[in-house]
C-alpha positions in Angstrom: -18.9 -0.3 13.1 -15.8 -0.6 15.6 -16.4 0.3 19.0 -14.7 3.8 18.1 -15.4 7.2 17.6 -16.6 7.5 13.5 -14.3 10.6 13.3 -10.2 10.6 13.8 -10.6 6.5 13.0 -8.4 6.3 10.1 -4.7 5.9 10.8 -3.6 6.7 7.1 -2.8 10.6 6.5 -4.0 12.0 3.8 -5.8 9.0 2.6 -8.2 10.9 0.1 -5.3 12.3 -2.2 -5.9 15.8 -1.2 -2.5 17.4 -0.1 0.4 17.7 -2.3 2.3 20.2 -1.2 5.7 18.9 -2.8 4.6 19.0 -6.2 0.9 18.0 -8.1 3.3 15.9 -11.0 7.1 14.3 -10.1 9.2 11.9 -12.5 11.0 11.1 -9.5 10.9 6.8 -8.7 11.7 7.2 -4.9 11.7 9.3 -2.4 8.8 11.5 -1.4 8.0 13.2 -4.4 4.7 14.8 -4.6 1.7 13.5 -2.9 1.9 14.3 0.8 3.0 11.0 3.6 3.0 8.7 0.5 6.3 7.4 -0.7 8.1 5.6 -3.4 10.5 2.8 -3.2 11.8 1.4 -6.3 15.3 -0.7 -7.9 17.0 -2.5 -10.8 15.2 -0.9 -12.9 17.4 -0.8 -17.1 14.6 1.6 -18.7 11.9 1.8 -16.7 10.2 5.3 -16.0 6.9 7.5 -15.3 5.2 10.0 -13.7 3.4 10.3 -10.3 0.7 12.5 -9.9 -2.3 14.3 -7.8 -5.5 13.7 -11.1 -8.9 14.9 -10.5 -11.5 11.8 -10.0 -14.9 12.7 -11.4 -16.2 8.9 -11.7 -16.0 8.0 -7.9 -19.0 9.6 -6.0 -17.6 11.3 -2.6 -13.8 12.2 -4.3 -12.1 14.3 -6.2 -8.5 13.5 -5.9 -6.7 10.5 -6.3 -2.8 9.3 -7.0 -2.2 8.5 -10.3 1.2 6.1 -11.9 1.8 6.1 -15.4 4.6 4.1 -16.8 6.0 6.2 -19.7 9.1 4.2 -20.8 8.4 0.7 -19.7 10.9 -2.6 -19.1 10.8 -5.0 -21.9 11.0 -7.5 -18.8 10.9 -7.6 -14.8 13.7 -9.1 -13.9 14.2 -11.5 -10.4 15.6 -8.3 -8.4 13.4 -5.6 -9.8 10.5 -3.4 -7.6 8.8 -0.5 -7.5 5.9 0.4 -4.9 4.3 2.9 -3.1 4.1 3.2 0.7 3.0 5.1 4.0 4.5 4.9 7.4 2.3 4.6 10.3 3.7 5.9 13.2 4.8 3.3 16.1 2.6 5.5 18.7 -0.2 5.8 16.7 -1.0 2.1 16.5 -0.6 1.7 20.0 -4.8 0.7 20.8 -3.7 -2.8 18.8 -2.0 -4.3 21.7 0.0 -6.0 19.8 2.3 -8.1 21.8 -0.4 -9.2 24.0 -3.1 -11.6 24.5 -5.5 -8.7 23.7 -4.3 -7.9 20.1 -6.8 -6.4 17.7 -7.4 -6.7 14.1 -7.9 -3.9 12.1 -8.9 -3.5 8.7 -7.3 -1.7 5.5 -9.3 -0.4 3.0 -9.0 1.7 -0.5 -10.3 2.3 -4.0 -8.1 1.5 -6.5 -8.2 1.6 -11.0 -6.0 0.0 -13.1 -6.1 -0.4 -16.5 -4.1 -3.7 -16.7 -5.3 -6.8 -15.0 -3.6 -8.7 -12.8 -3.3 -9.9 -9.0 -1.7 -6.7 -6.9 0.0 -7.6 -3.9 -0.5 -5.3 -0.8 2.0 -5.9 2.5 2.2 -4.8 6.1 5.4 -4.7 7.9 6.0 -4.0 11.2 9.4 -3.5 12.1 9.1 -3.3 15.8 10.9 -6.5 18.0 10.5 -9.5 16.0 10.7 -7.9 12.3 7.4 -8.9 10.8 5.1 -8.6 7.4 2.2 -9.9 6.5 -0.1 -9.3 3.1 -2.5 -10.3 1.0 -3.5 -9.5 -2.8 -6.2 -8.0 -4.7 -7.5 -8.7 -8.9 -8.2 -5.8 -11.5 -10.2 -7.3 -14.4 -11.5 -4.0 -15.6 -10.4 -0.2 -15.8 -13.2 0.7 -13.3 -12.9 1.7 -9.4 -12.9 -1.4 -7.2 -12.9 -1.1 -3.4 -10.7 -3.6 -2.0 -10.6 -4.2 1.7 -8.0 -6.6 3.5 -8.5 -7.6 7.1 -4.9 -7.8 9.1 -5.0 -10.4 11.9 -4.4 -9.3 14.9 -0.6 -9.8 16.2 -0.2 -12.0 19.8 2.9 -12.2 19.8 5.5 -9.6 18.9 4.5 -6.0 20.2 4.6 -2.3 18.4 7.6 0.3 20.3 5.6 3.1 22.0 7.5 6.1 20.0 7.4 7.8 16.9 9.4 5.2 15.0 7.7 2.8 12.7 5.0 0.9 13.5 3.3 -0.2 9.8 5.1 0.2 6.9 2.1 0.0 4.1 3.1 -1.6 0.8 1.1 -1.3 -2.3 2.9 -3.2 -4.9 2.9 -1.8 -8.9 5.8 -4.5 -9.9 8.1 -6.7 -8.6 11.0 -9.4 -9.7 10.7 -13.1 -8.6 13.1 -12.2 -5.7 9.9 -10.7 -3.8 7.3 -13.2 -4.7 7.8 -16.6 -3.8 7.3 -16.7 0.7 3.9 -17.2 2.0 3.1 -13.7 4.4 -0.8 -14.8 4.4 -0.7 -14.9 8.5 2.1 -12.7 10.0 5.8 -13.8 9.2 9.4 -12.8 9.9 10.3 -10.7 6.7 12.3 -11.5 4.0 12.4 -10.6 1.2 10.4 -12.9 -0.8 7.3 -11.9 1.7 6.8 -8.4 0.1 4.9 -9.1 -2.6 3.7 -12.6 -2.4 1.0 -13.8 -5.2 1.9 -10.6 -7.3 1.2 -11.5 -10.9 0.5 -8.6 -13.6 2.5 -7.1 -16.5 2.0 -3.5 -15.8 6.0 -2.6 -15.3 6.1 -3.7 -19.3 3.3 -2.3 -20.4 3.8 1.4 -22.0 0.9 4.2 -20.5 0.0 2.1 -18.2 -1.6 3.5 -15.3 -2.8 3.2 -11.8 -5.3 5.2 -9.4 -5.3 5.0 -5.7 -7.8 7.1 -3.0 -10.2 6.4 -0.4 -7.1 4.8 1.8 -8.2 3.8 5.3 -6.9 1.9 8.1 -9.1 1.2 10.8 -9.8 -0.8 13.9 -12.1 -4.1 13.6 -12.8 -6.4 10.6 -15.0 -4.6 8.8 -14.3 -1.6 6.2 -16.6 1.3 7.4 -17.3 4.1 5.2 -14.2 6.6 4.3 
């Protein structure tokens, strides 16, 4: 465990699915739609739709809420300038006890469960828009339909620094699909962005796939290298 507190550690609101003071069900692909914090980002899409919703969880001890995808018309193919993902904003101020910047720069962990009922390798991305635009991310494999924790330790940042305000600091990514166009640059350490950094390694069919779905809860972010408990 971090030296820091156990409670008021996680930097992600609403992290357990719990708030959805928008709307429990939205067909909407961007925007915030539902699901309180948590936003959509999506493009080029020629058929492509579904439905984002707050479902109960009853087979994940310590939840009962998650975010649930389903695609319900899908895209006979992804094409190079297609994407769709999820994201929260971490406030600029909030992330302030990382140092980044400085020689003292801490790394910090990001954690979640996740259920998916078509395998593949999901790519998850950090950017941090603040001085030298940056991203960095890493991936995660679903080879069953059952919860998986996945946790993905963020190296600490020496050399370009977070803006003390209530801009953005972390712009979380968790990828559903995505054309080559966002694939193909390395972000495995931190890089400048572009946009093939957004999703590199992503590999998995779900965008064509018809009731596909995807479950996400349990999201932390935390200071130190290991994933403590939510």
């Amino acid at each position: 465990v971090p030296a820091t507190p156990l409670s008021h550690r996680n930097f992600i609101q609403n992290g357990a699915m719990k708030i959805a003071q928008r709307a429990i069900s939205s067909t909407a692909s961007s925007g915030y739609n539902n699901l309180d914090r948590f936003r959509w980002t999506g493009g080029g899409h020629a058929s492509m739709a579904g439905t984002i919703a707050q479902a109960a969880v009853t087979d994940l001890e310590g939840f009962s809420k998650c975010l649930k995808y389903t695609v319900t018309t899908e895209e006979s193919s992804i094409s190079a300038g297609e994407y769709f993902w999820m994201h929260q904003r971490v406030e600029a101020q909030n992330l302030q006890c990382l140092s980044y910047g400085t020689s003292n720069a801490k790394i910090s962990t990001l954690s979640f469960y996740v259920k998916c009922n078509v395998n593949g390798t999901y790519a998850v991305s950090i950017q941090k828009p603040d001085s030298t635009d940056q991203i960095f991310g890493s991936t995660y494999t679903v080879s069953n339909s059952n919860w998986q924790r996945v946790s993905i330790t963020i190296p600490a940042n020496t050399a370009q620094g977070i803006t003390d305000d209530n801009g953005i600091g972390f712009d979380i990514r968790w990828i559903l699909f995505v054309g080559s166009d966002y694939t193909g640059t390395s972000n495995t350490s931190w890089v400048d962005t572009a946009n093939g950094a957004y999703a590199y390694g992503h590999n998995t069919t779900m965008g064509t796939v018809d009731n596909s779905t995807w479950e996400i809860t349990g999201i932390q972010l935390e200071l130190g290298s290991q994933a403590t408990p939510f």
